[in-house]
Every structure is written in structure tokens, then in C-alpha cells.
C-alpha positions in Angstrom: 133.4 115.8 143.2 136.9 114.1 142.9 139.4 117.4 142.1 140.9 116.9 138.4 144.5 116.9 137.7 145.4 119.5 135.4 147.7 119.6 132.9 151.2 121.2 134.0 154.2 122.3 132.2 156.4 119.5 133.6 154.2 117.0 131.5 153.9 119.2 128.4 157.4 119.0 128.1 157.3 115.6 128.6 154.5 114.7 125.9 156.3 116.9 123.5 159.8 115.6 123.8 158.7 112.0 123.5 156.5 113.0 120.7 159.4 115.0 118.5 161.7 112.1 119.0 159.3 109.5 117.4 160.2 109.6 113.8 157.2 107.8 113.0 154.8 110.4 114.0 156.8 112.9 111.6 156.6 111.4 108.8 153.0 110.8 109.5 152.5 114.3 110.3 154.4 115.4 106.8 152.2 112.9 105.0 148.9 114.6 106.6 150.0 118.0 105.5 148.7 117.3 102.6 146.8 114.0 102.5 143.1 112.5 104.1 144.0 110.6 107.3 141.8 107.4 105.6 144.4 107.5 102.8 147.6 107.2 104.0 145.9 104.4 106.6 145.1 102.2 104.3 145.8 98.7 103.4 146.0 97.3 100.1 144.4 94.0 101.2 141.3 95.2 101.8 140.4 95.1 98.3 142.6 91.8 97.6 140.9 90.0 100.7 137.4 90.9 99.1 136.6 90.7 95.8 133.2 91.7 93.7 132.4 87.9 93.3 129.7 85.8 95.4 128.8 82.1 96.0 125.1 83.4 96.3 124.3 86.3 94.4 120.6 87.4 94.3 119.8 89.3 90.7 118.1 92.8 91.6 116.6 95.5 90.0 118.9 98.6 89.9 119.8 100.8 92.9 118.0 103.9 94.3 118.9 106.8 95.4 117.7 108.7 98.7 119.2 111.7 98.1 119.9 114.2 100.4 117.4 112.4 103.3 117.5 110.2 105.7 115.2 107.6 104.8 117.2 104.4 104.1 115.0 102.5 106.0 112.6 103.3 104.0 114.3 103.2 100.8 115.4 99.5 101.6 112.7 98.8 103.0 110.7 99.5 99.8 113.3 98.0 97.8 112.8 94.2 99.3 108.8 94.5 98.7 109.7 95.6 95.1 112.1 92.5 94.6 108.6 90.7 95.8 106.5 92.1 93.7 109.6 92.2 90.6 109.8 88.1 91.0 105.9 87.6 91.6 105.0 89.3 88.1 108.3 88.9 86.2 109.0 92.9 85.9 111.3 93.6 84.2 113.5 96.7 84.3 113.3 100.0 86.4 110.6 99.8 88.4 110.4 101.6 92.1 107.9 101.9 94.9 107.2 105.5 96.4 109.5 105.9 98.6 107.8 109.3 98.7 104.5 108.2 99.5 105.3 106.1 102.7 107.4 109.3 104.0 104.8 111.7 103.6 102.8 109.3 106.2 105.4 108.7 108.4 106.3 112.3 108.8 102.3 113.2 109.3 102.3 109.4 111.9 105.5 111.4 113.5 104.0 114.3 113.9 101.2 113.0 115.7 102.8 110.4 117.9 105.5 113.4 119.3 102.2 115.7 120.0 100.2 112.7 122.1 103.7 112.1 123.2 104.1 115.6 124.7 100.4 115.2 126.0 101.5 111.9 128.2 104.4 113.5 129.5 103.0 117.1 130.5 103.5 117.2 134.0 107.5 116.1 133.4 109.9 118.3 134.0 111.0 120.1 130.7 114.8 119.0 132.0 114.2 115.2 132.9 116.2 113.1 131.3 113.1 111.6 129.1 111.9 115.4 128.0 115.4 116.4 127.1 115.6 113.4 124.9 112.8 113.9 123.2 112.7 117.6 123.0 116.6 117.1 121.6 115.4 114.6 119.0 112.1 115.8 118.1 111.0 113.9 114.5 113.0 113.3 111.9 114.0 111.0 108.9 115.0 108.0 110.5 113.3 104.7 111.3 113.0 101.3 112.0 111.8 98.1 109.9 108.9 97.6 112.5 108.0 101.3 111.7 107.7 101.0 107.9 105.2 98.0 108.7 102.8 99.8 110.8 102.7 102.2 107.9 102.7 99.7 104.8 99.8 97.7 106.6 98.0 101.3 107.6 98.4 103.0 104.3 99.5 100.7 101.3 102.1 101.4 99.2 101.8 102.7 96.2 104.7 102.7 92.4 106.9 105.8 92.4 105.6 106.8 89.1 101.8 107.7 91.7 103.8 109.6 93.9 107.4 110.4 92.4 110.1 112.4 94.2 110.3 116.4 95.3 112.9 118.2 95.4 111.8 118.5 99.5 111.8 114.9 100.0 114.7 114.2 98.8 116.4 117.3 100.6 114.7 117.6 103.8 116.7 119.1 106.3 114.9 122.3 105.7 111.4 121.0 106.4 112.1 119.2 109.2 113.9 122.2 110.9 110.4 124.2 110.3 108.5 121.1 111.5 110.5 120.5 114.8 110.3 124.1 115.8 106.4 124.2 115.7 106.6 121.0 117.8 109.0 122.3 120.1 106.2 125.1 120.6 103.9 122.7 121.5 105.5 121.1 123.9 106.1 124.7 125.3 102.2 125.7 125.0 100.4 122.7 126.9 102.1 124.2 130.0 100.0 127.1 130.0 96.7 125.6 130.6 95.4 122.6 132.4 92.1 122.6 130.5 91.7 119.3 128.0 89.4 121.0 125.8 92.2 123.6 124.9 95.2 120.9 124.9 93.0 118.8 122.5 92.3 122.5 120.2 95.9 123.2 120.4 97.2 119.8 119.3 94.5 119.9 116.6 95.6 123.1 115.4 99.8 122.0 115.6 98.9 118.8 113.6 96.6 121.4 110.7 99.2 123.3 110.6 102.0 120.4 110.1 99.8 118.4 107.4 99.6 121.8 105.4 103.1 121.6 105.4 104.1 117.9 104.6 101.4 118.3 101.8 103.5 121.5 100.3 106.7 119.6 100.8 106.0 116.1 99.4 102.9 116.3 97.5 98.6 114.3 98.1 99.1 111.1 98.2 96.6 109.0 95.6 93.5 107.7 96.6 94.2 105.1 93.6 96.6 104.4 90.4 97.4 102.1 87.2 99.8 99.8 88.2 101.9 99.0 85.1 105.2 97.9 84.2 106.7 95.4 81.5 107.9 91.8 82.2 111.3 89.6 81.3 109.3 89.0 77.7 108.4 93.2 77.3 105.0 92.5 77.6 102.9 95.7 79.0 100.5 95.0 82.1 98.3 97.3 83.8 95.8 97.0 86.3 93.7 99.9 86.5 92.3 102.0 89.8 94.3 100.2 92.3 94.0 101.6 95.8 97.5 101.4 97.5 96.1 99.3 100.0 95.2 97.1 97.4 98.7 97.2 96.2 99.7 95.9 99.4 97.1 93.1 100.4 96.2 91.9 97.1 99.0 92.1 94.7 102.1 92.0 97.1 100.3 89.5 98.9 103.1 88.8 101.7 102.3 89.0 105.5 104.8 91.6 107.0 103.9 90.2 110.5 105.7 86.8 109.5 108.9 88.6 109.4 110.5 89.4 112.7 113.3 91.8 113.6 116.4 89.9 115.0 119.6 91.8 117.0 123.2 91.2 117.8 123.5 93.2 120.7 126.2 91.2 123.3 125.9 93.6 126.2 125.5 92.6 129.8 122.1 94.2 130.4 120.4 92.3 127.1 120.4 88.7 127.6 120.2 86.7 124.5 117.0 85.0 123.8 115.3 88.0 125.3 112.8 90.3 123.2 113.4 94.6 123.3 111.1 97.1 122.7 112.0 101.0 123.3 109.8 103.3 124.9 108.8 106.5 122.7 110.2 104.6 119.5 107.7 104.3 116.9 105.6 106.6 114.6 102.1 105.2 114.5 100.1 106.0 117.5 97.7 103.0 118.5 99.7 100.4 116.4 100.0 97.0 117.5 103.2 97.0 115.3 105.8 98.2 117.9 109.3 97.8 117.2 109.9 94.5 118.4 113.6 92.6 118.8 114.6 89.2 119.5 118.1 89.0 120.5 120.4 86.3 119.5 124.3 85.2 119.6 125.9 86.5 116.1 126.5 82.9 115.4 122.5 81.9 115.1 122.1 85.7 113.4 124.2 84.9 110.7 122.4 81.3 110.3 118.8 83.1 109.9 120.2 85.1 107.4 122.2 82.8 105.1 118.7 80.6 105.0 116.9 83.5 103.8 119.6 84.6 101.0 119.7 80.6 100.1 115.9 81.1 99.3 116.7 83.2 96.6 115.1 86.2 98.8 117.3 89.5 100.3 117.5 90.4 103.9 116.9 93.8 105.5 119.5 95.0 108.4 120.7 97.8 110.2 124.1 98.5 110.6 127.0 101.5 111.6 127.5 102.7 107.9 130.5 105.1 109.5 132.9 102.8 111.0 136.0 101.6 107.9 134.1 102.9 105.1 136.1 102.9 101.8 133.3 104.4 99.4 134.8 104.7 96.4 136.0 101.4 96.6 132.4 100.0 97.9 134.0 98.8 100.7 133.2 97.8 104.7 136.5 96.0 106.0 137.6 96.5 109.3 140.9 95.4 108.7 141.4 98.0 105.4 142.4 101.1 107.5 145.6 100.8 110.1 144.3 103.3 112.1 146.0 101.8 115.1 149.9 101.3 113.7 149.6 105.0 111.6 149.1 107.0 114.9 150.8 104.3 117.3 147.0 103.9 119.3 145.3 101.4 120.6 142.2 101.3 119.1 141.1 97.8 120.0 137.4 97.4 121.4 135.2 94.5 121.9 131.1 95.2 120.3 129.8 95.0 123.8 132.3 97.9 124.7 131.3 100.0 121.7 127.8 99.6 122.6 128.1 100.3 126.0 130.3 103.5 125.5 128.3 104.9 122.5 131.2 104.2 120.0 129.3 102.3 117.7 124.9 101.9 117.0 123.2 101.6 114.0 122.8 104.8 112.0 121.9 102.8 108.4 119.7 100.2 106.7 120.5 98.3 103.5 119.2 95.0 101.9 122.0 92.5 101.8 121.5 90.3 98.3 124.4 88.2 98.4 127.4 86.3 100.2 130.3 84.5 99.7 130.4 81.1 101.4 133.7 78.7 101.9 133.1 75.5 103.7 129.6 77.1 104.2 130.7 79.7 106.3 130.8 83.6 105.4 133.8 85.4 104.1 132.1 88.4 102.6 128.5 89.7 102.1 127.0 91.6 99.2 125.0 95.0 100.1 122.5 97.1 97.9 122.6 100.4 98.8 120.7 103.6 98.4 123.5 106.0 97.6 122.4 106.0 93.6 124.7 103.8 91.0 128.1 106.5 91.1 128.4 105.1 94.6 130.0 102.2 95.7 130.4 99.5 92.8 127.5 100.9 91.0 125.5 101.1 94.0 126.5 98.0 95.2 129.3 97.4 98.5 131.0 94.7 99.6 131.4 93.9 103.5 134.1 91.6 105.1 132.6 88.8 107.6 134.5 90.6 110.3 133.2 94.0 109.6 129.4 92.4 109.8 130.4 90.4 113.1 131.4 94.0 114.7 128.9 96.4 113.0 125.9 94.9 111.9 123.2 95.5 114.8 119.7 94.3 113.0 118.2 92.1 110.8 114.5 91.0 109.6 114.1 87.6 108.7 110.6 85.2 107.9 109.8 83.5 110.8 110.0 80.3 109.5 113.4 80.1 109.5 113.5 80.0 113.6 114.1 77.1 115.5 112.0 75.9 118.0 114.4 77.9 120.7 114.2 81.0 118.9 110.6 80.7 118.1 110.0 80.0 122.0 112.1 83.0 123.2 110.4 85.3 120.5 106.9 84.6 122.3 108.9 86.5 125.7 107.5 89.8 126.9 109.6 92.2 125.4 111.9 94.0 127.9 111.4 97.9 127.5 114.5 99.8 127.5 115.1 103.5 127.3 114.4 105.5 124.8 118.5 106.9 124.4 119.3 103.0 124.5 121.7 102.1 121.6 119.2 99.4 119.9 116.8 103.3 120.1 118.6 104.6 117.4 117.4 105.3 114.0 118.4 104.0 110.5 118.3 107.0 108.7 
């Protein structure tokens, strides 16, 4: 191992004369006594260079509100198939999908696929680099578009008003603390016998004991419902003992296998026009619905989307909801915080580079209704959130077309609006990467 070079007292001196004779860095310093480093960084243009006003603006129902969770994907998620169902029957007004009811499987679908999971890898070491992973991870919140389908086309869906909120599923840190420690003791308990009758009576008993739980935390789902609601001319509809796969096949009526999930990820070992799947990243043992990527140059990305919100029809996507945030302002600009000229860094790094050095991955999903085209290119893009309406510009935020070329990872587009190159390229053998690859990350 090369020897390190440690710090001496030479080069102390040295960093701290050069530092006390930069007058920059004390008035900086003065001005953080007492101020948030975001504040004093940033620009006024941000908010000049992006208005609230869109060439294509898609009217929505109002905004939800996760909570205390990590279940955007599923919030936004639910929210496109209620804009589906919202123009296909002219609802009118608040109406909301359980957001409650497709968590409740996909925490019970988790559960399961980490106990088979710890079954496949039993003869691993406990510290190889796949059982540390998973052990590390364990189930939570998170999730991917491709994982919402396997659930929606399993299960249903159901209207929030069947299976409203808890106070557990919309706080759930708790729950999942209690539910990854009895996993973890799993993992630790199959390595005590080699008999498969007792692995099989001691995942069986694990996955009794985790249902009892989910069902205390987040309610029974319903075995069937009234589906009800008002349209534009406040006229009352209900159809009565609707099963919620009924909801789904018969009055959604949309194929979620025509949509497909599309990537920006420009990193030397993902070719473009290549399909991705990750090893250990899904939630529904047995499904033919694994999570599934087509990558693409963020040229072609942006085209797919812009036909979709030109049908009159929002877009799912992933993106990195930390990086030049303003939230009060309802802001993503990338140019709205001077990091770099504040502390007199260089900040500067290409997507491939924040990829590659775990800088930057998708850690959010939100529904994008709306964009703001100049000589039919992009210049800003309208986001609906799940942060609740005191968020953001009631609920809503605004992203500059640089902020999306540098942070937005994923998107899920109908497959009719691929070329014939695409379409060709989507028909590829997905390559499978690791399971701590940066397109493995969870929206959550």
C-alpha cells in the first residue's frame, strides 16, 4: 500500500496564511456566522431566467402529499394513472388513488423477494460484496416505475377513499426499522441448518410474522369498493363492488407494458442503445416485469418526452431531487447557487463523472406536466410534486433545461413514440449490472 503523506506543520502554516490573506473568504466566513450557506450563494437570476409560465402546460388534479415516506414513486406513479382515469371519465376535483394500498403490497412483495433472496444466496459469505449490499439495504420505501407495474398488474389499484392513509404509512421509518431487523435475522438463521424443510418453515414463519405487521401498520386491503366521484358538470357516478383488479383492467383500461423505461446515463461502461436490468432490484418474485432500461443520448430523451407532453399526457422520471434545490422558491436551476465563486472551488463536473464517482443518482420521482418551448426546443420544464401544496409553488416546481440535462436519470414514455432505431435497440438483451450500480438506486 502506497505510504500517505501526512499533513505537517510547514503546510498548515502555509494553508492558513494564504487563507487569512484572502479577503474574500472573510467576508464569506462573517456572512456564514450567521446565514445558510445556500443563501448567501445565490443568484437572483435563477428566478428571473425561469418563470411560472409554460408553452405546454397539462391541467392536473391537485398535488399529494407522501408525507414522512419514501414512496414518490409510488405517489407519482399513481398520480399519472389518476390523470388517466381523471380525463377518461371527466372527474372533476380531488380525487386520489391509494397510494396506501399499492405500499402495503410492495412492502409484503419486499419482504418476500429479500427472504428467497437470502435463500439463493446462502452459501455467500455474509461479507461479499453482494451480501453486504443487501444486508446494508435490506427493504425499504423506495422503488422503481417497472416495480409499481408488477404490482398494479398483480393487485389492481384501488381510490384512496378504499384504503386511505395511516399515520404509519405516511411515517414509516419506524416500521421499516422493525421489519429489517427481523430480516436481518433471517438471513442470520438459514445458516444454522442445511435442511430445506426447516429453511422453507423458517421463511414461512419470517414472512407470518412480517404480514401481521404490515397489516397493523397500513391497514386489509379491499377485496372490492364503490368507485365514485363527480365530473366537470357535478354529476355523481358510482360503480358499485368493483374489485381493484377491475379498477385496473376494465376501467383504467391502459396497457402498462406499452410504456417503457428510458435512461440518460453517458458513462463509458453503458453504451447507448443498450437495455439495463439490475440484479436483486425488484419486489415481485416471479414477475416478468423486471426493471427494464433503454438507454439513449439526452438529445433523443428529451424528444420522447416532449411528444408525450404534446399529447396532452404527463411523463414519469427519476431524477437527483438534492442537487440546486431552492424549495421555497419551487426551483431546480443549476446555475441559481454560485457555489463555486462563494468558496473560490472548482466544482465543475461532467454527468458521466458524477455518475461514475457517486456524486449524483436518482434518489426521486415526479410527473413532469409541462414545458416551456422556444424555437421548439426546452428552456424550462414544469414538475408535480408530492411534497403537499405549501411546497414549492403550490406543489408545483419549475426546472431549468440545464438542471434536467445534468440531473434527470429516467423517464417512462408509450412506446409508440420510438423510432424504428429505438424500437430495435429496445428488443436487445438487457445487460445486467450490479446491484450498487447508480441506475440500482431507488426513487424514494
Amino acid at each position: 500500500m502506497k505510504k500517505f503523506n501526512a499533513l505537517n506543520e510547514k503546510k498548515l502554516a502555509e494553508l492558513n496564511k494564504e487563507y487569512l490573506g484572502n479577503n474574500t473568504h472573510r467576508i464569506v466566513r462573517n456572512a456564514l456566522s450567521e446565514n445558510d450557506i445556500g443563501l448567501i450563494s445565490k443568484r437572483l437570476e435563477g428566478k428571473i431566467d425561469n418563470p411560472n409560465l409554460f408553452s405546454i402546460d397539462i391541467k392536473t388534479l391537485p398535488v399529494n402529499d407522501q408525507m414522512h415516506s419514501g414512496r414518490c414513486w409510488i405517489f407519482s406513479s399513481m398520480t399519472l394513472l389518476r390523470e388517466m382515469l381523471a380525463k377518461k371519465y371527466h372527474i372533476k376535483d380531488q380525487f386520489e388513488l391509494s397510494q396506501n394500498y399499492i405500499a402495503f403490497y410492495d412492502k409484503l412483495e419486499k419482504v418476500n423477494y429479500f427472504l428467497e433472496t437470502m435463500l439463493a444466496e446462502r452459501e455467500s459469505e455474509m461479507d461479499s460484496d453482494t451480501m453486504r449490499y443487501l444486508l446494508k439495504t435490506a427493504i425499504g420505501d423506495g422503488g422503481q416505475w417497472d416495480m409499481m407495474v408488477s404490482l398494479v398488474r398483480k393487485y389492481g389499484i384501488c381510490p384512496k377513499t378504499a384504503m386511505p392513509e395511516t399515520f404509519q404509512s405516511s411515517n414509516t421509518s419506524k416500521m421499516n426499522s422493525i421489519l429489517n431487523k427481523r430480516l436481518r435475522k433471517f438471513a442470520c438463521d438459514i445458516r444454522r441448518t442445511d435442511d430445506e424443510k426447516q429453511l422453507r418453515e423458517l421463511k414461512d414463519k419470517c414472512l407470518k410474522e412480517c404480514y401481521g405487521l404490515i397489516c397493523d401498520c397500513f391497514g386489509v386491503p379491499p377485496k372490492s369498493f364503490t368507485f365514485e366521484f363527480y365530473d366537470q358538470k357535478d354529476r355523481y357516478h358510482a360503480f358499485h363492488y368493483v374489485t381493484p383488479l377491475e379498477m385496473y383492467n376494465k376501467y383504467l383500461g391502459v396497457d402498462l407494458d406499452e410504456y417503457i423505461g428510458i435512461i440518460n446515463g453517458p458513462t463509458a461502461d453503458k453504451p447507448f442503445y443498450q437495455t439495463y436490468t439490475v440484479r436483486y432490484l425488484g419486489n415481485v418474485a416471479g414477475t416478468q416485469n423486471e426493471v427494464f432500461f433503454l438507454n439513449l443520448p439526452m438529445k433523443e430523451f428529451k424528444e420522447l418526452i416532449l411528444k408525450q407532453l404534446k399529447d396532452d399526457e404527463p411523463v414519469w422520471f427519476g431524477c437527483d431531487c438534492g442537487k440546486d434545490m431552492d424549495r421555497k422558491a419551487g426551483l431546480w436551476d443549476d446555475s441559481s447557487f454560485d457555489y463555486g465563486n462563494t468558496f473560490g472551488m472548482d466544482l465543475s463536473m461532467s454527468k458521466e463523472d458524477m455518475l461514475n464517482s457517486r456524486e449524483s443518482a436518482m434518489n426521486h420521482a415526479m410527473v413532469l406536466t409541462g414545458v416551456n418551448l422556444y424555437k421548439n426546443r426546452p428552456t424550462r420544464w414544469k414538475i408535480e410534486n408530492s411534497w403537499g401544496e405549501k411546497a414549492g409553488i403550490k406543489g408545483y416546481y419549475i426546472a431549468s433545461d440545464t438542471w434536467f440535462d445534468n440531473y434527470v436519470y429516467e423517464a417512462v414514455v408509450h412506446k409508440k413514440y420510438l423510432n424504428k432505431k429505438q424500437l430495435t435497440a429496445a428488443k436487445k438483451r438487457p445487460v445486467v449490472l450490479e446491484p450498487w450500480d447508480p441506475f440500482g438506486s431507488l426513487a424514494d
